[in-house]
OpenMM code with the backbone's topology and positions (N, CA, C; nanometers):
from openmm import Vec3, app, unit

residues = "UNK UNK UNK UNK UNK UNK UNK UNK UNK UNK UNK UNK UNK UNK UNK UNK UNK UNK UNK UNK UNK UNK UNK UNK UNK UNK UNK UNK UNK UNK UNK UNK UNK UNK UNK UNK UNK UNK UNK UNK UNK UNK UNK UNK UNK UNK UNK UNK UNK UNK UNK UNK UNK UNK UNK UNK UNK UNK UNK UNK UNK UNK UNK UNK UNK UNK UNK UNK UNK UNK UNK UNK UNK UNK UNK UNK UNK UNK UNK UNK UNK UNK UNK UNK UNK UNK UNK UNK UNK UNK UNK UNK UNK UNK UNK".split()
positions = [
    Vec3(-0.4032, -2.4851, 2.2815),
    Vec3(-0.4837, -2.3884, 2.2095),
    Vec3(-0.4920, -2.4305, 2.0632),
    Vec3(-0.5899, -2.3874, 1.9650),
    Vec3(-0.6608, -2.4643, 1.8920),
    Vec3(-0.5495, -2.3707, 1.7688),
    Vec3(-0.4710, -2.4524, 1.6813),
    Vec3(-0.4694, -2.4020, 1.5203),
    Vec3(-0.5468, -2.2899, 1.4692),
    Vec3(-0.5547, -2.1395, 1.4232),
    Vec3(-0.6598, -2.0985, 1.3638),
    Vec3(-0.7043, -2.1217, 1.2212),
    Vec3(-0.5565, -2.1871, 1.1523),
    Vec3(-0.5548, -2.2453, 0.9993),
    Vec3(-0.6808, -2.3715, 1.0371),
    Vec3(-0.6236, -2.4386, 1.1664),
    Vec3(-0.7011, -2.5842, 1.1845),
    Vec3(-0.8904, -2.5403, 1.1799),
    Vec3(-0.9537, -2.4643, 1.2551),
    Vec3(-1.0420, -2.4138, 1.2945),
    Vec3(-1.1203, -2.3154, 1.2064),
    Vec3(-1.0266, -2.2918, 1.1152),
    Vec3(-1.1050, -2.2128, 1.0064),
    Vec3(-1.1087, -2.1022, 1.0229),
    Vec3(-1.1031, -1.9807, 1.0986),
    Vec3(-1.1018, -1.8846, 1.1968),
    Vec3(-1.0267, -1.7338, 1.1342),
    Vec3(-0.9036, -1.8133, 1.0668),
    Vec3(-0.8025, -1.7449, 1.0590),
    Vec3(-0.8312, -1.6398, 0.9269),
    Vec3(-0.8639, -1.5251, 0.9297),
    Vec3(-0.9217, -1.4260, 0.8468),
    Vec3(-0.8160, -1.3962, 0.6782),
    Vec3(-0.7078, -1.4401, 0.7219),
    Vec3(-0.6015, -1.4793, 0.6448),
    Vec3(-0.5497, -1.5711, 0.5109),
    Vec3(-0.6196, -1.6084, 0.4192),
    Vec3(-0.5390, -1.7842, 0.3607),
    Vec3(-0.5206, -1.7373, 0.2341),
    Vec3(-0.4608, -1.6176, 0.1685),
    Vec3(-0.4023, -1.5559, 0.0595),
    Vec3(-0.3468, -1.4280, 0.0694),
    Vec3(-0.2634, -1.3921, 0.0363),
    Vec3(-0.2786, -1.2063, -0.0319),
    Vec3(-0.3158, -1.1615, 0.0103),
    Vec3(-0.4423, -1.1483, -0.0728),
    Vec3(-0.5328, -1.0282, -0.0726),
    Vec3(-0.6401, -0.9989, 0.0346),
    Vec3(-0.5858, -1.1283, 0.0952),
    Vec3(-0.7293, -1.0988, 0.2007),
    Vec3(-0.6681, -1.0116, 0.3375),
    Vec3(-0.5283, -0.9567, 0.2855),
    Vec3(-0.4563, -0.8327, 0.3808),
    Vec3(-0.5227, -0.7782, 0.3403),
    Vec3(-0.5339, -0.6889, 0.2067),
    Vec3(-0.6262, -0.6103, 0.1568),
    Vec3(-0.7420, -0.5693, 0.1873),
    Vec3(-0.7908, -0.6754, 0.1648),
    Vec3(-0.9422, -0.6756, 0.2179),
    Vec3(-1.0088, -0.6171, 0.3480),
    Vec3(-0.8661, -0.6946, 0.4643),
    Vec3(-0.9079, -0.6437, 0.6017),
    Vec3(-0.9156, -0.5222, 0.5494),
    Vec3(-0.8323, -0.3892, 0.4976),
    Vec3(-0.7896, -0.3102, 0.5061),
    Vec3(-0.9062, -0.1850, 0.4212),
    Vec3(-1.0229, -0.2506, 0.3774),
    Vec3(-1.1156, -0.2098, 0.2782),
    Vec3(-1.1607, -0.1050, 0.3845),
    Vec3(-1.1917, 0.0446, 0.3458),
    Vec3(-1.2453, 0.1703, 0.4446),
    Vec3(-1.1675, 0.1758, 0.5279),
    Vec3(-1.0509, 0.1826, 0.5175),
    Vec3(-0.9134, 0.1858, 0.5807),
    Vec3(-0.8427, 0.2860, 0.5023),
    Vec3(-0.7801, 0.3849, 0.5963),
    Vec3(-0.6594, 0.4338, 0.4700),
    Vec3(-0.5308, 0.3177, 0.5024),
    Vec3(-0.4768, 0.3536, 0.3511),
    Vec3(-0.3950, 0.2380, 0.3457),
    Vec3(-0.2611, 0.3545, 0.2939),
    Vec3(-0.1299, 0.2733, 0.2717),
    Vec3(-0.0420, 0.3444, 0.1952),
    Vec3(0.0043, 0.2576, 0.0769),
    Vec3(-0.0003, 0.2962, -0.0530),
    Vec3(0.0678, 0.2708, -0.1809),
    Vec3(0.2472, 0.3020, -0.2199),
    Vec3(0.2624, 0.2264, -0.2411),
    Vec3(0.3627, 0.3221, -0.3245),
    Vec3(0.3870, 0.2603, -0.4515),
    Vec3(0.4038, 0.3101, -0.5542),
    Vec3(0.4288, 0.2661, -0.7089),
    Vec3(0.5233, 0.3123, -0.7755),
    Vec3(0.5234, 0.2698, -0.8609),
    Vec3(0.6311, 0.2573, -0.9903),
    Vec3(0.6988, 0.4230, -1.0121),
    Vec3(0.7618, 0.4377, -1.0152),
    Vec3(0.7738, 0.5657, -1.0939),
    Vec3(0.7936, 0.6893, -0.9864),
    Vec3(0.8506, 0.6570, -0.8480),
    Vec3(0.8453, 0.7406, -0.7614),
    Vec3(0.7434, 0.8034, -0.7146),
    Vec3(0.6431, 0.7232, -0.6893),
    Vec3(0.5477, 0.8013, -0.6665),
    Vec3(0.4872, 0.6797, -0.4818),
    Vec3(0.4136, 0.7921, -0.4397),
    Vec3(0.3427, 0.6944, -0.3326),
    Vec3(0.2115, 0.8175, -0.2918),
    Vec3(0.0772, 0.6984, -0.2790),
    Vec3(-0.0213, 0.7659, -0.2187),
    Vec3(-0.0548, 0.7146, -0.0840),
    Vec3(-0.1677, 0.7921, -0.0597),
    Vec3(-0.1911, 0.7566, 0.0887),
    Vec3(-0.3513, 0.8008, 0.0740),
    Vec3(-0.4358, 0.6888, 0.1306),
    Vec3(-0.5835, 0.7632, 0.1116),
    Vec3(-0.6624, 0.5425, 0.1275),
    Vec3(-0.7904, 0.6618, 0.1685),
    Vec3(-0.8932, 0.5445, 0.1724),
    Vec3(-0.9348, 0.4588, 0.0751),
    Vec3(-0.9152, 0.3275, 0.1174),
    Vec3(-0.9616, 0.2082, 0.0301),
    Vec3(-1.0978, 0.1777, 0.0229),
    Vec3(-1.1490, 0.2140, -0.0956),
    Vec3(-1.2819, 0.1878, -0.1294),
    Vec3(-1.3428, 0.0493, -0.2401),
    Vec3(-1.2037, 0.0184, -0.3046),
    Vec3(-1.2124, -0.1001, -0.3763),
    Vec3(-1.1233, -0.1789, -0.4040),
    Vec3(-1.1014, -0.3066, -0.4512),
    Vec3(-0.9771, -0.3285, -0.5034),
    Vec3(-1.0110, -0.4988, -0.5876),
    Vec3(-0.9404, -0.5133, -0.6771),
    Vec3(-0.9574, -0.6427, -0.7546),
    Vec3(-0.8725, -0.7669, -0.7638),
    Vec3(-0.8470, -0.8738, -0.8262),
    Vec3(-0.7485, -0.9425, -0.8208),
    Vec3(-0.6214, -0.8740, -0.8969),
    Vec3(-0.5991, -0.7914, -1.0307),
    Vec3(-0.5104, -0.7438, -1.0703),
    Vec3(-0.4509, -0.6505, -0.9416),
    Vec3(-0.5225, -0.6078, -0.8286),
    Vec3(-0.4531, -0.5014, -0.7323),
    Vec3(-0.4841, -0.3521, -0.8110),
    Vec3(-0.6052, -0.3753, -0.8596),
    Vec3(-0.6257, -0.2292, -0.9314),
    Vec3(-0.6780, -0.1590, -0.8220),
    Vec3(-0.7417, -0.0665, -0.8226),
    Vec3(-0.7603, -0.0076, -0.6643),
    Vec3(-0.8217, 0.1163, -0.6638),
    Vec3(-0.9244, 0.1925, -0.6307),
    Vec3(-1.0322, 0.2694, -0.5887),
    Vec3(-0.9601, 0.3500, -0.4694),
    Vec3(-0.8981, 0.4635, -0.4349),
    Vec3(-0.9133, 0.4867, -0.3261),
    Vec3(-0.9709, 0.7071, -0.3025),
    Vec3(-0.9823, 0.7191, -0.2260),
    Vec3(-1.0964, 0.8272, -0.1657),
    Vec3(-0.9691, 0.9261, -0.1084),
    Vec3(-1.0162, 1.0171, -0.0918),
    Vec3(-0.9364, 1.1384, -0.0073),
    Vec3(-0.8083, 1.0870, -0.0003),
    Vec3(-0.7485, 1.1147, -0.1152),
    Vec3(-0.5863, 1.0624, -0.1551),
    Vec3(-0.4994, 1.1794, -0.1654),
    Vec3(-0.3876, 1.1387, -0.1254),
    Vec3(-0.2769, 1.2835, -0.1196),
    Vec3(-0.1414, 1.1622, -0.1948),
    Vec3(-0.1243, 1.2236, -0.2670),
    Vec3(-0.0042, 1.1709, -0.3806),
    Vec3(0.1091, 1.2331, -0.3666),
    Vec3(0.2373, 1.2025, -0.3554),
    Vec3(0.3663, 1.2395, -0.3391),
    Vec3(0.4315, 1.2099, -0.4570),
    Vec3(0.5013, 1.2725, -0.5232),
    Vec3(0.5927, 1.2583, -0.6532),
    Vec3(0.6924, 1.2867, -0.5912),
    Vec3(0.8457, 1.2105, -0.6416),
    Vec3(0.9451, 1.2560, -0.6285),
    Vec3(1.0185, 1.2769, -0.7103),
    Vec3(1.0783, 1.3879, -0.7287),
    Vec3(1.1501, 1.4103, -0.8952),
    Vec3(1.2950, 1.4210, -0.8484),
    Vec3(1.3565, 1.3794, -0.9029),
    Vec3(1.5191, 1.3837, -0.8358),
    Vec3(1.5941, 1.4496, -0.9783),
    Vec3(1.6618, 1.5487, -0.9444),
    Vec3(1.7417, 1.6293, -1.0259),
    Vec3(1.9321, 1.6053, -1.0563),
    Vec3(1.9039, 1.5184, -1.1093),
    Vec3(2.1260, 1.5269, -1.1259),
    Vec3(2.1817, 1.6161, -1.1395),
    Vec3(2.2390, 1.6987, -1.0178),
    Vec3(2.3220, 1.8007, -1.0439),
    Vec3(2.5085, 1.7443, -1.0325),
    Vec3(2.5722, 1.8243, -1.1023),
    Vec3(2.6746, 1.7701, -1.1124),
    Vec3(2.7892, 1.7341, -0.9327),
    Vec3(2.7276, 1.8627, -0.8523),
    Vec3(2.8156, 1.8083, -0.6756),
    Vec3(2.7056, 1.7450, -0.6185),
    Vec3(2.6171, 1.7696, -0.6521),
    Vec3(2.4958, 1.6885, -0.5370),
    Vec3(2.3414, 1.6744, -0.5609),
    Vec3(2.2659, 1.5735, -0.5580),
    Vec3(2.1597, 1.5193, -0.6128),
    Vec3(2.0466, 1.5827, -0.5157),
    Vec3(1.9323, 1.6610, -0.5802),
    Vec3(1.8701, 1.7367, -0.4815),
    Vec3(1.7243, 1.6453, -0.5551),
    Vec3(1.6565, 1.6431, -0.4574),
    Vec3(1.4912, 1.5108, -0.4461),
    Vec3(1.4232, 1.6723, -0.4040),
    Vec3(1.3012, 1.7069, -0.4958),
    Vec3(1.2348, 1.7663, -0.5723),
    Vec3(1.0550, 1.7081, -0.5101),
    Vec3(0.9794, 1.7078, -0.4078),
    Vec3(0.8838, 1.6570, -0.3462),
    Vec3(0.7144, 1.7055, -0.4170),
    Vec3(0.6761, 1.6488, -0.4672),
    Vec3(0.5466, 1.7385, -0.5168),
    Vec3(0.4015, 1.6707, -0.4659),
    Vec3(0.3492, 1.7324, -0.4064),
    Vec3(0.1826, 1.7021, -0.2957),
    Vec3(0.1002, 1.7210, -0.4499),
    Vec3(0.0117, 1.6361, -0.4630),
    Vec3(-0.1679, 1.6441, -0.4885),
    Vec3(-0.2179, 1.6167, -0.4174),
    Vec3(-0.3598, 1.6650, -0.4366),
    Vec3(-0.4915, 1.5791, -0.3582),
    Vec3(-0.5446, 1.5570, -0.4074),
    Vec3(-0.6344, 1.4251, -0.4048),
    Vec3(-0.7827, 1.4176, -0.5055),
    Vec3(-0.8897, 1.3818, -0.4130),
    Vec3(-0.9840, 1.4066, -0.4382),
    Vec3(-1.1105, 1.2965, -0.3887),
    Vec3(-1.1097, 1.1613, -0.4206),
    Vec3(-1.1163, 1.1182, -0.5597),
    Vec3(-1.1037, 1.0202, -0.5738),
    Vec3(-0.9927, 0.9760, -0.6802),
    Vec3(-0.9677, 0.8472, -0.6445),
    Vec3(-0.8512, 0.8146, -0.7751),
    Vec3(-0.8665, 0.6546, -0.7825),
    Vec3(-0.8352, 0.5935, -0.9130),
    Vec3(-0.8436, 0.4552, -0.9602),
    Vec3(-0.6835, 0.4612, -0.9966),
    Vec3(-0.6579, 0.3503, -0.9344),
    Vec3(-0.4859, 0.3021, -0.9780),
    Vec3(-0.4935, 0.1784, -0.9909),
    Vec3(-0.4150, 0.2089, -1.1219),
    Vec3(-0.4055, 0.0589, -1.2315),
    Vec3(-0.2832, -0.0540, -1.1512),
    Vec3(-0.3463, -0.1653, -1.1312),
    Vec3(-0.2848, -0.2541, -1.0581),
    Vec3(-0.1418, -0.2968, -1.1537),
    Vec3(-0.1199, -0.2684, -1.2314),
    Vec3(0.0573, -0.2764, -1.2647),
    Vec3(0.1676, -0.2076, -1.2203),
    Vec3(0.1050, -0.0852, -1.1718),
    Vec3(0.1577, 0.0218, -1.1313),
    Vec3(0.2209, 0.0125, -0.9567),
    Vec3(0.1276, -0.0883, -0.9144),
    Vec3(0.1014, -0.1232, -0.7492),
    Vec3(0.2759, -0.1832, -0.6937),
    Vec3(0.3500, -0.1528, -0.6346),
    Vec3(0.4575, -0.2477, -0.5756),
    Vec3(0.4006, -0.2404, -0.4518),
    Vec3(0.3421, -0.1441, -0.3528),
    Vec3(0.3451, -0.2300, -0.1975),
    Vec3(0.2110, -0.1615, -0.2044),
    Vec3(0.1148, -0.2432, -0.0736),
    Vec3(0.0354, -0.1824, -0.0057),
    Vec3(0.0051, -0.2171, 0.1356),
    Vec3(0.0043, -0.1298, 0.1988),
    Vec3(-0.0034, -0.1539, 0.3506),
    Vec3(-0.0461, -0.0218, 0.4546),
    Vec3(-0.1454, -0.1103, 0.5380),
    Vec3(-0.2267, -0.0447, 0.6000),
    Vec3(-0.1323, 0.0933, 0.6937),
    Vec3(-0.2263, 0.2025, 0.7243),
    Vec3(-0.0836, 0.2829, 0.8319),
    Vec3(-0.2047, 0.3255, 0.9106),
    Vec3(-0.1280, 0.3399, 1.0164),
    Vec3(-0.1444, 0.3512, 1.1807),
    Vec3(-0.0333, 0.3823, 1.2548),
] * unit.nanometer
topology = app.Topology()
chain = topology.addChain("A")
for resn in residues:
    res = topology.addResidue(resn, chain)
    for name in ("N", "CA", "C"):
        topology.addAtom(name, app.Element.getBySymbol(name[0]), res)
């Protein structure tokens, strides 16, 4: 059976071209600062800046209490949202 690198075929030969498959896809984020979204990919650039549609955002705020550390969960929604590709640590498709 034939190489798909050999054959050219292979939809794959960087990065971003995970991404890409993943364009009108919801995808999942998660970023810097405790935070992770989840919502449709409508754009995205080489910095990993990113466009996405019907987004629901999770904050996590974690509180130091002195016997036990209680994680503090906070929901948005938007229609739309632009996230600045510095901000980006993972992205990956969910299913």
């Amino acid at each position: 059976m034939a190489d798909p690198e050999e054959t050219g075929t292979n939809p794959v030969n960087e990065p971003l071209d995970l991404v890409r498959l993943s364009l009108n896809e919801v995808v999942f984020v998660k970023l810097r600062g405790d935070r992770e979204l989840q919502g449709r990919l409508h754009a995205y650039d080489s910095h990993c800046n990113l466009v996405l549609g019907e987004v629901e955002e999770t904050i996590y705020v974690f509180e130091d209490e002195e016997e036990s550390e209680n994680v503090k969960t906070i929901k948005k929604q938007s229609e739309m949202l632009f996230v600045r590709g510095d901000s980006v640590v993972l992205i990956s498709p969910t299913q």
